[in-house]
C-alpha positions, 0 to 999 in steps of 0.5 A: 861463364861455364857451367859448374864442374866443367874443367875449362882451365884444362880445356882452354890450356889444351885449345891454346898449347894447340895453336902455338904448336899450329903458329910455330909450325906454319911460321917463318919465325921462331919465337919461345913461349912461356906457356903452362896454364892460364889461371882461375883469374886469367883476363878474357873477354867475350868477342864475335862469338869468341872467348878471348884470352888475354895475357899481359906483355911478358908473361908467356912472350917476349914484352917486345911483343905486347898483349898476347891474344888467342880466339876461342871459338865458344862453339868449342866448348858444347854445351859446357857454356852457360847459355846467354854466352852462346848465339 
């Protein structure tokens, strides 16, 4: 999906630390993520001109909680994306 000697680990963790710190200071709740890294395998998917990032019940939130989401936009990522990703 990206292009070779692109650091997406370290950019996708960076997106994502963003918008928990954006989702626990807008919200009324209080809820402790698990958050460090996504990994080399980490479930994604490709949605509306989205990267999805998937991570199982439990693994960064509560299990109560289910699957956990984040929206990615691939503009995000320039010209680092392989070019059948992009629109």
């Amino acid at each position: 999906m990206f292009l070779k000697n692109f650091n997406y680990v370290e950019q996708i963790n960076a997106i994502i630390d963003s918008q928990i710190k954006n989702m626990k200071s807008t919200s009324d709740y209080k809820y402790e993520y698990k958050f460090t890294t996504i990994n080399k395998n980490q479930q994604y998917f490709i949605y509306r001109g989205n990267l999805v990032i998937m991570f199982n019940a439990g693994d960064i939130l509560d299990k109560d909680f289910g699957n956990v989401k984040f929206y990615i936009p691939l503009n995000k990522f320039g010209d680092n994306i392989n070019g059948i990703f992009k629109d």
